[in-house]
DSSP file (Angstrom, degrees, kcal/mol; ACC not computed):
  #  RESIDUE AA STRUCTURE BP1 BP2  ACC     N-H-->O    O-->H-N    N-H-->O    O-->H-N    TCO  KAPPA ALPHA  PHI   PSI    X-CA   Y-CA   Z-CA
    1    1 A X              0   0    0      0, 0.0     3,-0.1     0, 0.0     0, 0.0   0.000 360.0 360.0 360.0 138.5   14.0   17.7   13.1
    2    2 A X        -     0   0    0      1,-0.1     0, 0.0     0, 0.0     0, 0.0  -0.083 360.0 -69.9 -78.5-159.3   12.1   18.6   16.3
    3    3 A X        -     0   0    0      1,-0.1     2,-0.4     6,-0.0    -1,-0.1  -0.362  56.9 -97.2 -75.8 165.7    9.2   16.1   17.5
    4    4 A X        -     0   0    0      1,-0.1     5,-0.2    -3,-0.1    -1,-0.1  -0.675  44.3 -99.0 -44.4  99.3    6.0   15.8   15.5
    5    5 A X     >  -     0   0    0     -2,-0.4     4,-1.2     1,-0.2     3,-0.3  -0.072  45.3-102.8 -19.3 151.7    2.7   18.1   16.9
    6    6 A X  H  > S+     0   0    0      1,-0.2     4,-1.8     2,-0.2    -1,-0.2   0.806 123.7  53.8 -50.7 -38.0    0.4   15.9   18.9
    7    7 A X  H  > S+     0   0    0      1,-0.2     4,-2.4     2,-0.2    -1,-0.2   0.932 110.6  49.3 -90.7 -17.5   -2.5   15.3   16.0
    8    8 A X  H  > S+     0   0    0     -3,-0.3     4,-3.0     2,-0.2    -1,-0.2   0.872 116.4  47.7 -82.7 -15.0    0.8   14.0   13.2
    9    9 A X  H  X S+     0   0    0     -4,-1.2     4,-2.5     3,-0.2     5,-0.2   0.998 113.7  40.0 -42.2 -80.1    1.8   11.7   16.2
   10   10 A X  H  X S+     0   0    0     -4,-1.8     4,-1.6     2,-0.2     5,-0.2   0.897 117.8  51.1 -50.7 -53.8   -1.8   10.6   16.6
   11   11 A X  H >X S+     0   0    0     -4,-2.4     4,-2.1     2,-0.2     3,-0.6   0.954 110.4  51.4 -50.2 -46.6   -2.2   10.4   12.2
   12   12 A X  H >X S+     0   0    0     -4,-3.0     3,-1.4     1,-0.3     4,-1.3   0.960 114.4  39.4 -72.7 -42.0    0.9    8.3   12.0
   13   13 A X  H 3< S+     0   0    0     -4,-2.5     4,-0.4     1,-0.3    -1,-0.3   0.641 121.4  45.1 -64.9  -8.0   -0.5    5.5   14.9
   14   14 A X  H << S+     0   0    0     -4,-1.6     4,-0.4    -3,-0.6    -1,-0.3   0.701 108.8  56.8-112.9  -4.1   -4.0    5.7   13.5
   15   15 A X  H <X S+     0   0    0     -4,-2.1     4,-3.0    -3,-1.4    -2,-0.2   0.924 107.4  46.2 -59.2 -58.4   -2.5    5.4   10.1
   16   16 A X  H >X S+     0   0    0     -4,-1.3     2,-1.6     2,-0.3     3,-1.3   0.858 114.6  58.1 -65.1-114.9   -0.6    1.8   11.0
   17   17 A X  H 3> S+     0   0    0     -4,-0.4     4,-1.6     1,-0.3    -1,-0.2   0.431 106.1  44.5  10.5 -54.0   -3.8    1.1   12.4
   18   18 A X  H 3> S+     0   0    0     -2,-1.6     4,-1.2    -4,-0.4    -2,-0.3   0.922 105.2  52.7 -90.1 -46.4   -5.2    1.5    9.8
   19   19 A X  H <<>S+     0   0    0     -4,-3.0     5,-2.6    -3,-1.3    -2,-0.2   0.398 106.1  61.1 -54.1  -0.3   -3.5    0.0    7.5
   20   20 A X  H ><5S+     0   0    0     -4,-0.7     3,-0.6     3,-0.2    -1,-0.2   0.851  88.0  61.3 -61.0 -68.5   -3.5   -2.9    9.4
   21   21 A X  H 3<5S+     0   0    0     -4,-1.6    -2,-0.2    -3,-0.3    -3,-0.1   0.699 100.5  63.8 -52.2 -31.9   -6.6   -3.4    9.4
   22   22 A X  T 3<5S-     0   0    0     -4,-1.2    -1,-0.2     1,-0.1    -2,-0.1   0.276 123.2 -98.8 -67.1  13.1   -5.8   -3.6    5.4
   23   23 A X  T < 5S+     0   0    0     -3,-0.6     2,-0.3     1,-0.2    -3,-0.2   0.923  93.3 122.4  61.0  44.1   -3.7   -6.6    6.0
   24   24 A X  S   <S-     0   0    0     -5,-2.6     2,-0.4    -8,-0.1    -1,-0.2  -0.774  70.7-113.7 -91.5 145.8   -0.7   -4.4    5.9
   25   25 A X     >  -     0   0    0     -2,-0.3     4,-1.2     1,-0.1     3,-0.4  -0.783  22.9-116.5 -94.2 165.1    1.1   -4.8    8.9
   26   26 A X  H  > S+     0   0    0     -2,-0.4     4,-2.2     1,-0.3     5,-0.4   0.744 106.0  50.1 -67.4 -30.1    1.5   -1.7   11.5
   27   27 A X  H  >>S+     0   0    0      1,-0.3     4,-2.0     2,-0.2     5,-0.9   0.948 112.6  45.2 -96.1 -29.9    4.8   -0.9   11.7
   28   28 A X  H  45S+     0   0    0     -3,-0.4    -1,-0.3     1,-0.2    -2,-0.2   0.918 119.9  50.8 -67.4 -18.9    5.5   -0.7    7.7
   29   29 A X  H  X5S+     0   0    0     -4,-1.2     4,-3.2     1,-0.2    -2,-0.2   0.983 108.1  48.1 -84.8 -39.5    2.2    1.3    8.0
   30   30 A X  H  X5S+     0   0    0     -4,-2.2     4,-1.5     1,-0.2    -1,-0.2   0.673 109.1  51.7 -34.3 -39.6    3.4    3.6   10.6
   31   31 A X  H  X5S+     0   0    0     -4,-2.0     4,-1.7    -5,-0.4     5,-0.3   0.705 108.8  49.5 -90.3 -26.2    6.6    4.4    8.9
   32   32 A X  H >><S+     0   0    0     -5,-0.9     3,-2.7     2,-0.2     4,-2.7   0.862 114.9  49.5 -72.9 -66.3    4.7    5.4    5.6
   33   33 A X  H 3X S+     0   0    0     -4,-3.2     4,-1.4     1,-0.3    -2,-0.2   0.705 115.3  46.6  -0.7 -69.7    2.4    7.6    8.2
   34   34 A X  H 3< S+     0   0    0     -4,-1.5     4,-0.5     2,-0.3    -1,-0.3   0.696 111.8  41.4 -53.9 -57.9    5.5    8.8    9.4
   35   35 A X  H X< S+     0   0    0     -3,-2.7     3,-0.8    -4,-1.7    51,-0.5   0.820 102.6  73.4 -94.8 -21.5    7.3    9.7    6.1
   36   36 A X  H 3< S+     0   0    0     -4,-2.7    -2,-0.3    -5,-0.3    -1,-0.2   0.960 104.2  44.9 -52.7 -59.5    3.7   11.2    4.9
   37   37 A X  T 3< S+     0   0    0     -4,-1.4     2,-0.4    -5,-0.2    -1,-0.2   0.384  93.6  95.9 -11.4 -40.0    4.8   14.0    7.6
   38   38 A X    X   -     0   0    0     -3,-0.8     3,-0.6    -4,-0.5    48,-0.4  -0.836  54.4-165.8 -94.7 114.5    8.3   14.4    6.5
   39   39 A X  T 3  S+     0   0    0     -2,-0.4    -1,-0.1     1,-0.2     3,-0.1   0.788  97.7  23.9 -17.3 -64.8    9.1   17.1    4.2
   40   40 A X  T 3  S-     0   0    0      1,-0.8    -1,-0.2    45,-0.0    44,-0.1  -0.299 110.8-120.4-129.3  49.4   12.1   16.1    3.3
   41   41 A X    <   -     0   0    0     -3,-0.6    -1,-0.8    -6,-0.2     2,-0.2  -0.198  31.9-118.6  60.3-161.2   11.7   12.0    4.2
   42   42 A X        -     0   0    0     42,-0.2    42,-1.8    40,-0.1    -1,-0.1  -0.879  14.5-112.3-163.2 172.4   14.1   10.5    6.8
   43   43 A X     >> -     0   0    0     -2,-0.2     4,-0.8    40,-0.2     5,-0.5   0.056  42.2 -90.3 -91.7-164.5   16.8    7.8    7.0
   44   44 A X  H  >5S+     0   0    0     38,-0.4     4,-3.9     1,-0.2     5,-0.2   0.994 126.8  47.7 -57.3 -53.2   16.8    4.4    8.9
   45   45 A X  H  >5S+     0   0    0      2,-0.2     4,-1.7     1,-0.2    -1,-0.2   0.951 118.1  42.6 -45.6 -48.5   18.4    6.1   12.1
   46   46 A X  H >>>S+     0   0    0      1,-0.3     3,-2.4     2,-0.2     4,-2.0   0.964 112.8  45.6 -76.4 -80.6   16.0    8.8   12.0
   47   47 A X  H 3X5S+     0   0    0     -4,-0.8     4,-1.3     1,-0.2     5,-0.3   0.910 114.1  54.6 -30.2 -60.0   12.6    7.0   11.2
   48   48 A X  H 3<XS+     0   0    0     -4,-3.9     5,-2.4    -5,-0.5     4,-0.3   0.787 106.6  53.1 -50.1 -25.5   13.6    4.3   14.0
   49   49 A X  H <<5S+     0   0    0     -3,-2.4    -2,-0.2    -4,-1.7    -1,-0.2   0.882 105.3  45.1 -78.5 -53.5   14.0    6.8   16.3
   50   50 A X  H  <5S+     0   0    0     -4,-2.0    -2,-0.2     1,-0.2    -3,-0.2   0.751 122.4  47.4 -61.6 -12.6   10.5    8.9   16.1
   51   51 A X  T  <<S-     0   0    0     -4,-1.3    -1,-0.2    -5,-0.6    -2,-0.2   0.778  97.2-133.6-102.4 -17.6    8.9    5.2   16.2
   52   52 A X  T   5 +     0   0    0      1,-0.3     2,-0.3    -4,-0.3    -3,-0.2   0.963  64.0 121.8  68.1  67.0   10.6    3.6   18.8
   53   53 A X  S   <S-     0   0    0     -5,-2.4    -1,-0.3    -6,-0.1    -2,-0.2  -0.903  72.5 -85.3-173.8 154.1   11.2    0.4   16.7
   54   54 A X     >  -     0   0    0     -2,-0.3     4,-1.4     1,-0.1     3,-0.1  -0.206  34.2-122.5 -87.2 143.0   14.6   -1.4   15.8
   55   55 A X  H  > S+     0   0    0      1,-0.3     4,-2.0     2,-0.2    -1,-0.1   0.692 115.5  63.0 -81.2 -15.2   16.5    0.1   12.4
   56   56 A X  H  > S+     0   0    0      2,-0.2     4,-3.4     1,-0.2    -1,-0.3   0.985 105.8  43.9 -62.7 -54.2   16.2   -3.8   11.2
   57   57 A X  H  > S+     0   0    0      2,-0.2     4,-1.9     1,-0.2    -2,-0.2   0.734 109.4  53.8 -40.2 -42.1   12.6   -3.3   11.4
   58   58 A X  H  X S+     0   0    0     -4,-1.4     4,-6.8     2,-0.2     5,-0.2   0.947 106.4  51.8 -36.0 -85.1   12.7    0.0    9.8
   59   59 A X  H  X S+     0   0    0     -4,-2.0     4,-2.1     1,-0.2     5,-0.2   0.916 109.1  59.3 -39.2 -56.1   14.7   -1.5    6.7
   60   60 A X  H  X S+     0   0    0     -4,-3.4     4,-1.1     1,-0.3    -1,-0.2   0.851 107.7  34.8 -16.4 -75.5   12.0   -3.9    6.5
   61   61 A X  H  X S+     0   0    0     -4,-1.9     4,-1.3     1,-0.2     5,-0.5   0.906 112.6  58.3 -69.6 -45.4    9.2   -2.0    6.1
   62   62 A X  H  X S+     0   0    0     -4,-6.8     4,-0.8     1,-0.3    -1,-0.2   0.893 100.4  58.8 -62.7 -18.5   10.8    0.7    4.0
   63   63 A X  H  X S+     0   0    0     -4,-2.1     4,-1.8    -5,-0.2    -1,-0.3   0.852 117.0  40.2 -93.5 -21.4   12.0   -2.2    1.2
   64   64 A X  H  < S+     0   0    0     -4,-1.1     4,-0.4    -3,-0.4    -1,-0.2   0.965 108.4  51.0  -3.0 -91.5    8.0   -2.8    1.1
   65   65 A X  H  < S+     0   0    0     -4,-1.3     6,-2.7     1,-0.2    -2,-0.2   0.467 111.7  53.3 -57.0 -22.6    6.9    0.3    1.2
   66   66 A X  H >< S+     0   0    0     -4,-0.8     3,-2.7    -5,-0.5     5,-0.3   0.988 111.3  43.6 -68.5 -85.1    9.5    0.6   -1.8
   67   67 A X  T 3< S+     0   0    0     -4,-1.8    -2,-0.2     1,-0.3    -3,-0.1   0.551 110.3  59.2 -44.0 -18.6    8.0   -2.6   -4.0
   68   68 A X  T 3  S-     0   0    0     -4,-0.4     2,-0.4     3,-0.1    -1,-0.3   0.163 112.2-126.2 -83.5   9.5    4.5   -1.2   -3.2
   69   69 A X  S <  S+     0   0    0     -3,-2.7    20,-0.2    -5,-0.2    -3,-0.2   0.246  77.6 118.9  70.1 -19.0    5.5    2.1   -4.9
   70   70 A X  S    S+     0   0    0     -2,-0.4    17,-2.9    21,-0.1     2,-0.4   0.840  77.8  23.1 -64.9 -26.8    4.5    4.3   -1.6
   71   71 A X  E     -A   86   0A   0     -6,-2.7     2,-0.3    -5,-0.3    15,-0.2  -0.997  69.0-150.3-150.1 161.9    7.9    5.5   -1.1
   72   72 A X  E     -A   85   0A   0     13,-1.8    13,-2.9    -2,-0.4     2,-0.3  -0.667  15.7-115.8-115.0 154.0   10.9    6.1   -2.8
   73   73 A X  E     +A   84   0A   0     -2,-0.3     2,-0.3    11,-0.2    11,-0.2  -0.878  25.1 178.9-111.5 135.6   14.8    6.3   -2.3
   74   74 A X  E     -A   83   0A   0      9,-2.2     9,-3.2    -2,-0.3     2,-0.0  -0.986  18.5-139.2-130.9 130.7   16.8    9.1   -2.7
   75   75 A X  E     -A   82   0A   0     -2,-0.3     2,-0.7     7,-0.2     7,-0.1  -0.177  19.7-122.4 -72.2-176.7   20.5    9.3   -2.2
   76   76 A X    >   -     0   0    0      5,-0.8     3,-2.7     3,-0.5     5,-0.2  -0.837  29.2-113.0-125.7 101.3   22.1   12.1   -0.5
   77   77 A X  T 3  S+     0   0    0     -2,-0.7     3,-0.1     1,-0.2    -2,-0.0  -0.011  95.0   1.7 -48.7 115.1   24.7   14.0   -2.5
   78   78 A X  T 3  S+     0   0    0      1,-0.1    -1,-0.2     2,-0.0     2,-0.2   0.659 118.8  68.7  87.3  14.0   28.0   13.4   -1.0
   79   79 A X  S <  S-     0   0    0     -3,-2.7    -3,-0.5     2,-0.2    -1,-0.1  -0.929  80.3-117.5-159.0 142.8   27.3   11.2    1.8
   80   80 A X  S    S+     0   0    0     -2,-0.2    -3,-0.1    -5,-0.1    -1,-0.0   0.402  71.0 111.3 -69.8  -6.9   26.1    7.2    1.8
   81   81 A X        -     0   0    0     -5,-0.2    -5,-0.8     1,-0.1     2,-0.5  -0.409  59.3-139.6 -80.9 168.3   22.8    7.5    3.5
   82   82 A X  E     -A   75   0A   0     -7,-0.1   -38,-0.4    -9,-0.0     2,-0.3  -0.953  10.2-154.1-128.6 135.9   19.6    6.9    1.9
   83   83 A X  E     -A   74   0A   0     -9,-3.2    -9,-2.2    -2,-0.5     2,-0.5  -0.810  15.3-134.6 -99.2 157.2   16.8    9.2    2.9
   84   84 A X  E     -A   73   0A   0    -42,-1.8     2,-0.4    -2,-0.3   -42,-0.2  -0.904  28.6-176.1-130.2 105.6   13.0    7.6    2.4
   85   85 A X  E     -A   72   0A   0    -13,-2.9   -13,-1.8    -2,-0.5     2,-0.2  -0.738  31.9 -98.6-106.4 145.3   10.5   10.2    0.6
   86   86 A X  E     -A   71   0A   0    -51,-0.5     2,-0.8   -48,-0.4   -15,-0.2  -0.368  56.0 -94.5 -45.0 125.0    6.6    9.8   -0.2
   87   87 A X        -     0   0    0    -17,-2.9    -1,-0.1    -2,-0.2   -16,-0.1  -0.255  25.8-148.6 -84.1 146.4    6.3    8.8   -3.3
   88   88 A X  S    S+     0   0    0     -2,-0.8    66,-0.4    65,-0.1    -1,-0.2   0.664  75.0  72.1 -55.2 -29.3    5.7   11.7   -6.0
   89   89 A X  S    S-     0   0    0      1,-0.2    63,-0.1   -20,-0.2    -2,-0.0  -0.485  95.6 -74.7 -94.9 166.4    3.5    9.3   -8.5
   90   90 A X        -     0   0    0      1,-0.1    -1,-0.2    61,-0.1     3,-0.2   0.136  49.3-107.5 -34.8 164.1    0.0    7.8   -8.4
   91   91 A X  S >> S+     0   0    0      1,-0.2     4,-2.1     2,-0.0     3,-1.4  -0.163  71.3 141.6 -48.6   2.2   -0.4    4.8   -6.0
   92   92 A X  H 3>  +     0   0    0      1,-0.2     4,-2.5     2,-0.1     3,-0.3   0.880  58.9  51.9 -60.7 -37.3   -0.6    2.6   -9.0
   93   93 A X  H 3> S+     0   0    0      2,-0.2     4,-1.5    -3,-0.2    -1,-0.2   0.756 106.8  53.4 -31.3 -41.2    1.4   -0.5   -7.7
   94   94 A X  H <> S+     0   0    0     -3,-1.4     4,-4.5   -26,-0.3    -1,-0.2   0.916 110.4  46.2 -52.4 -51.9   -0.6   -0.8   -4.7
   95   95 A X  H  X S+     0   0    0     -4,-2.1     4,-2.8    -3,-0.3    -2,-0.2   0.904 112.0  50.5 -72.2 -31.1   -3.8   -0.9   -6.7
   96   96 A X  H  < S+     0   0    0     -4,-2.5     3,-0.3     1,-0.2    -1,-0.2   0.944 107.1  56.7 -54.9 -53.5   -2.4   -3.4   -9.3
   97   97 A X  H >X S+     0   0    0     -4,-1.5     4,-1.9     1,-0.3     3,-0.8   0.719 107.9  47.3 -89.9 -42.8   -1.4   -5.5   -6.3
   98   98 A X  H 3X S+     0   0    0     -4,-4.5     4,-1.3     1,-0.2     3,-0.5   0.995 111.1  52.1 -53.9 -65.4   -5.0   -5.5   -5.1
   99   99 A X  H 3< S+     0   0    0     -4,-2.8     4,-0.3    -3,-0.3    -2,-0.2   0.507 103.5  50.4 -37.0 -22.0   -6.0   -6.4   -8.3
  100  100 A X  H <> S+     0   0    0     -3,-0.8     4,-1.7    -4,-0.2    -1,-0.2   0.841 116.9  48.4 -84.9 -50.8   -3.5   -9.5   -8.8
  101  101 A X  H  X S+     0   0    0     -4,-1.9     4,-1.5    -3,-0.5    -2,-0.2   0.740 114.7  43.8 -56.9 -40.0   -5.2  -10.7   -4.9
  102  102 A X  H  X S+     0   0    0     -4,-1.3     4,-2.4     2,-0.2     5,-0.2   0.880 117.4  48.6-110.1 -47.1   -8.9  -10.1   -6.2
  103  103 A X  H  > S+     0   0    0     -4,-0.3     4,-3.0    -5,-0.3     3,-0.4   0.985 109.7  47.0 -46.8 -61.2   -7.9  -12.0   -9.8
  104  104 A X  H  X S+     0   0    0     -4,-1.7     4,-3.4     1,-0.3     5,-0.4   0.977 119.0  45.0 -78.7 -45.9   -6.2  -15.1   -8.3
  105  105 A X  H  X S+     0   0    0     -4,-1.5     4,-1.8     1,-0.3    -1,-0.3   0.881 108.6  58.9 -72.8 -23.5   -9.8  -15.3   -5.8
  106  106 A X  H  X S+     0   0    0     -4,-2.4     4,-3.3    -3,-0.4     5,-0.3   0.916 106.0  45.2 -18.1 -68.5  -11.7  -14.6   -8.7
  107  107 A X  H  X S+     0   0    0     -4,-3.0     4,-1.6     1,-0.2    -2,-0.2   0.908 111.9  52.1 -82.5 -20.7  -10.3  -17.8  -10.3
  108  108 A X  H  X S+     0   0    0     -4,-3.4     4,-3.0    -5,-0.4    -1,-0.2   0.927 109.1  46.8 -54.6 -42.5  -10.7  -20.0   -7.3
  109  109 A X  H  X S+     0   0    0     -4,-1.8     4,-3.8    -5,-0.4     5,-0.2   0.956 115.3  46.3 -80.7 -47.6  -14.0  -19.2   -6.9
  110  110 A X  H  X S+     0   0    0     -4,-3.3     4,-1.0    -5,-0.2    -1,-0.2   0.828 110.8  56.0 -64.6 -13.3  -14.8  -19.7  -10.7
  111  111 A X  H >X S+     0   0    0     -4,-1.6     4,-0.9    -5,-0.3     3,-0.7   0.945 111.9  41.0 -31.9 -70.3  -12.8  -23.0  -10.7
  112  112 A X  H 3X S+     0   0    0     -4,-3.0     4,-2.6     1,-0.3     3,-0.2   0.843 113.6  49.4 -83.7 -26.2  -14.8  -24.4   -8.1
  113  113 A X  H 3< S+     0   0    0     -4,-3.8    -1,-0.3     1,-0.2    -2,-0.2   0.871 114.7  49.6 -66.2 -17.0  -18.4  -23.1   -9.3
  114  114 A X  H << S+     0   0    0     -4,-1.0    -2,-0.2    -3,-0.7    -1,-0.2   0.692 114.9  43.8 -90.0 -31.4  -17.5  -24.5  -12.7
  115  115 A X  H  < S+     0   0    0     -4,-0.9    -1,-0.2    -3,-0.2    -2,-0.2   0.560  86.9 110.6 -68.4 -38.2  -16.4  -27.9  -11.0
  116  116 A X  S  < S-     0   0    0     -4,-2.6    -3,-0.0     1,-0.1     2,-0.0  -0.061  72.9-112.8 -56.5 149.8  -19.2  -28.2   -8.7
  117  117 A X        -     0   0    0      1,-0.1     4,-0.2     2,-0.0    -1,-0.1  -0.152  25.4-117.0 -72.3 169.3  -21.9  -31.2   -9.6
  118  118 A X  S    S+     0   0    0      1,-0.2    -1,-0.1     2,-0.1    -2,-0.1   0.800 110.0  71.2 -72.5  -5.3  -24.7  -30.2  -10.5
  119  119 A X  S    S+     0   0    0      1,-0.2     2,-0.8     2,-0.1     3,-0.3   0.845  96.2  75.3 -74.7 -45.4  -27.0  -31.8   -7.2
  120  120 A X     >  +     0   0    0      1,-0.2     4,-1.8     2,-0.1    -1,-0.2   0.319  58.0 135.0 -75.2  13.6  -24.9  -28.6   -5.5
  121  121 A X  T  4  +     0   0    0     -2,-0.8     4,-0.4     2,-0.2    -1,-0.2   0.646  60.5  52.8 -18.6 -52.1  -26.9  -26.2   -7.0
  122  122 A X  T >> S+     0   0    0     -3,-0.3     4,-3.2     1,-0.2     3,-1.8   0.993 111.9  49.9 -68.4 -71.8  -27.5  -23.9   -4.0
  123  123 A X  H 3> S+     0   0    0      1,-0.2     4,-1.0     2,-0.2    -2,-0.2   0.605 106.5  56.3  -2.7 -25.3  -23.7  -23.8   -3.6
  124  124 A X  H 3X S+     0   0    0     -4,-1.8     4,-1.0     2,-0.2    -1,-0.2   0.768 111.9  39.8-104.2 -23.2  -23.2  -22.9   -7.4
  125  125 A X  H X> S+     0   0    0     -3,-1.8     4,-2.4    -4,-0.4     3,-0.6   0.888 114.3  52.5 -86.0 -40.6  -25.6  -19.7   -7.4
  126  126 A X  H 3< S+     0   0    0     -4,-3.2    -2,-0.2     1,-0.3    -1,-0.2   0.851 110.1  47.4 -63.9 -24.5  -24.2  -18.7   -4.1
  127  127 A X  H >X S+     0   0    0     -4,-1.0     4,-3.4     2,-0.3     3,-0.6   0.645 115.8  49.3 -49.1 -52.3  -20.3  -19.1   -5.9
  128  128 A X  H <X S+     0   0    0     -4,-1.0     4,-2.0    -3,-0.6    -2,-0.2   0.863 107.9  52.2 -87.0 -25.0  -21.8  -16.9   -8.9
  129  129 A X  H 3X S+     0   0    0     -4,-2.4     4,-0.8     2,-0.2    -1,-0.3   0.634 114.7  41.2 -97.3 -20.6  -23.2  -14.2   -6.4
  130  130 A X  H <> S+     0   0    0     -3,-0.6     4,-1.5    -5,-0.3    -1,-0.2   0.848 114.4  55.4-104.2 -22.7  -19.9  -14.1   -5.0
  131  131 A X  H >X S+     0   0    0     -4,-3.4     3,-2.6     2,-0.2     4,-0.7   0.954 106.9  50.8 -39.2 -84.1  -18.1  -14.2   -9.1
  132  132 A X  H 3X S+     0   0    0     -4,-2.0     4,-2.5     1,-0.3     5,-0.3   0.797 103.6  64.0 -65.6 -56.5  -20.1  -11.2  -10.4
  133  133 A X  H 3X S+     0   0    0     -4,-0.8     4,-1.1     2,-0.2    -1,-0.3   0.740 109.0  32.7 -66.6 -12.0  -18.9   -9.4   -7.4
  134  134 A X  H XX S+     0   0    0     -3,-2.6     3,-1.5    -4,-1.5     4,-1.1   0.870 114.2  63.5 -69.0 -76.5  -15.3   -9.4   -8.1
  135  135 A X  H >X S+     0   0    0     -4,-0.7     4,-1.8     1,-0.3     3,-0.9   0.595 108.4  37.5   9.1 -81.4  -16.1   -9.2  -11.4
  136  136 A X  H 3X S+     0   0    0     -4,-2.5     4,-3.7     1,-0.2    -1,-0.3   0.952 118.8  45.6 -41.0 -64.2  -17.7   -6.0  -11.1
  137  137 A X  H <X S+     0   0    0     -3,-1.5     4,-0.7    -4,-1.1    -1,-0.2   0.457 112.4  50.8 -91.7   3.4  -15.4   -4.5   -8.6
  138  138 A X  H <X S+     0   0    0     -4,-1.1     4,-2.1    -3,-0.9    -1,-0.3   0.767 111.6  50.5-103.9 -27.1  -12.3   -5.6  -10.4
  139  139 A X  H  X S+     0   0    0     -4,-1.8     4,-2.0    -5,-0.3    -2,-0.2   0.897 109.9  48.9 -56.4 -52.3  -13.9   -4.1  -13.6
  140  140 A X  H  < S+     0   0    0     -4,-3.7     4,-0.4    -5,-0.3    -3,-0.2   0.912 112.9  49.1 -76.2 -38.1  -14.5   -0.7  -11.6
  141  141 A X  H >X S+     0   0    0     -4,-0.7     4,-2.8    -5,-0.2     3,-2.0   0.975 110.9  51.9 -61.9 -45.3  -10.6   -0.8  -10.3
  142  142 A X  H 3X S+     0   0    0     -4,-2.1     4,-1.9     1,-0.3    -2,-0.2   0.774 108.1  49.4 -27.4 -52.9   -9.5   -1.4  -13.8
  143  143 A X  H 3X S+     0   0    0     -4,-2.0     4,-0.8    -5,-0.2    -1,-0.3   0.749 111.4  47.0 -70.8 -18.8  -11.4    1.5  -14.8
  144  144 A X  H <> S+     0   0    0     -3,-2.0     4,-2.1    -4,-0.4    -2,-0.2   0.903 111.6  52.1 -96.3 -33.5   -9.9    3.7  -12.2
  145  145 A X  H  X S+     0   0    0     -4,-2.8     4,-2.9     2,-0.2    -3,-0.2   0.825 104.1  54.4 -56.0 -28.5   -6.2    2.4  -13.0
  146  146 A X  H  X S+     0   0    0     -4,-1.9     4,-0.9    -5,-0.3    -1,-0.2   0.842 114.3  49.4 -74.6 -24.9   -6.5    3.2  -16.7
  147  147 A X  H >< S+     0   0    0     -4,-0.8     3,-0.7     2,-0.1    -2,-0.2   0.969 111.0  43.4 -53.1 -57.5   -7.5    6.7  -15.2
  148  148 A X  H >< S+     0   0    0     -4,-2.1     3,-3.5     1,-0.2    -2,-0.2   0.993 105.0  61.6 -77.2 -63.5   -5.0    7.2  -13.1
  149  149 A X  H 3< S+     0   0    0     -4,-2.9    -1,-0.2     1,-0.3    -2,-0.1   0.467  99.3  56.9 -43.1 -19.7   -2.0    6.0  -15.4
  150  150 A X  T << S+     0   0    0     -4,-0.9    -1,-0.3    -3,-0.7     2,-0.3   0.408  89.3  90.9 -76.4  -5.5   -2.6    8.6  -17.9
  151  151 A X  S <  S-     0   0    0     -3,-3.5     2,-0.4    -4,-0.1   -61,-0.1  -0.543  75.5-134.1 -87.2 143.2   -2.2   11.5  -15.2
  152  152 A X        -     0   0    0     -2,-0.3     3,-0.1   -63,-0.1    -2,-0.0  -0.899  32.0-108.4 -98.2 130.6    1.5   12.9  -14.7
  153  153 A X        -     0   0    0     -2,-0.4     2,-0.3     1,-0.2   -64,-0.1  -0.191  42.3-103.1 -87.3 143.1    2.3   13.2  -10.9
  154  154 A X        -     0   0    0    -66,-0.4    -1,-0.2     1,-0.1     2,-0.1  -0.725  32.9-100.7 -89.4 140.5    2.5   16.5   -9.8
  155  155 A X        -     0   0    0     -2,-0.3    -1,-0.1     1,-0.1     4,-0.0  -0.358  27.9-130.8 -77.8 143.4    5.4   18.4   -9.2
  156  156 A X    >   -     0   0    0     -2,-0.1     3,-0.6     1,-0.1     2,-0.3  -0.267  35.9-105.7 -76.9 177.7    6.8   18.9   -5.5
  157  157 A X  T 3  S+     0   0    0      1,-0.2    -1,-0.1     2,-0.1     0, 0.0  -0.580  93.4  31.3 -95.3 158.4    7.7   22.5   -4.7
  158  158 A X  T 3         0   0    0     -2,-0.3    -1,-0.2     1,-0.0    -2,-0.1   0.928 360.0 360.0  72.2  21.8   11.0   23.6   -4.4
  159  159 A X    <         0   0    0     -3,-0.6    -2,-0.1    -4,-0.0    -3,-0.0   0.450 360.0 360.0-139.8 360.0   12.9   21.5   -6.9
């Protein structure tokens, strides 16, 4: 494949950036960037080469990027490599995974307002102000997964 245009260069570093910033780390975010680009995916070699990063690194991130559902593995008829595609369904793994993170601080924080004495008062509203907002916002993901799972992935072109 020849090089990348200047602005999918630029998407995949501000992508890893960005995902970063999501508590992902860059380079698994960079290679999703990266395979977001790709037509027809790319393999370890190939993906290690357009990043400039080691094909262990590479493997890393893609068996991530794998358990998060963002990309998928396809073999290649008649030859042992495995090429690394965006994946064709919803994001739903991701969002569960958020959802599992936002639960477990959810029950910490209701642990401890439930535990607190009662002299701690200020402590115990501020602990409920911070409940209802998971609460809420795990209610409103909830709502958005039960959306998404009923949708069927749209088909790529050309298979």
């Amino acid at each position: 494949m020849r090089k990348l245009p200047p602005v999918a260069q630029e998407f995949v570093e501000q992508f890893g950036l960005a995902l970063a910033a999501e508590g992902l780390a860059r380079t698994p975010g960079r290679v999703l960037g990266l395979i977001l680009m790709l037509d027809d995916g790319g393999d370890l070699e190939f993906l290690a080469t357009q990043l400039h990063v080691s094909r262990a690194s590479i493997s890393t991130s893609t068996r991530l990027l794998e358990s998060m559902g963002a990309i998928d593995r396809h073999s290649v008829p008649g030859q042992r490599r495995i090429v690394y595609r965006a994946a064709a369904r919803g994001h739903n793994r991701g969002m569960e995974a958020v959802l599992m993170r936002m639960r477990r601080t959810l029950d910490v924080v209701s642990g401890a307002r439930r535990q607190l004495p009662k002299e701690m008062a200020g402590a115990k509203a501020r602990l409920q102000r911070v409940e209802d907002y998971y609460t809420r916002n795990i209610a409103m993901m909830e709502g958005a997964l039960s959306r998404t799972a009923g949708s069927k992935p749209k088909r790529r072109r050309g298979r």
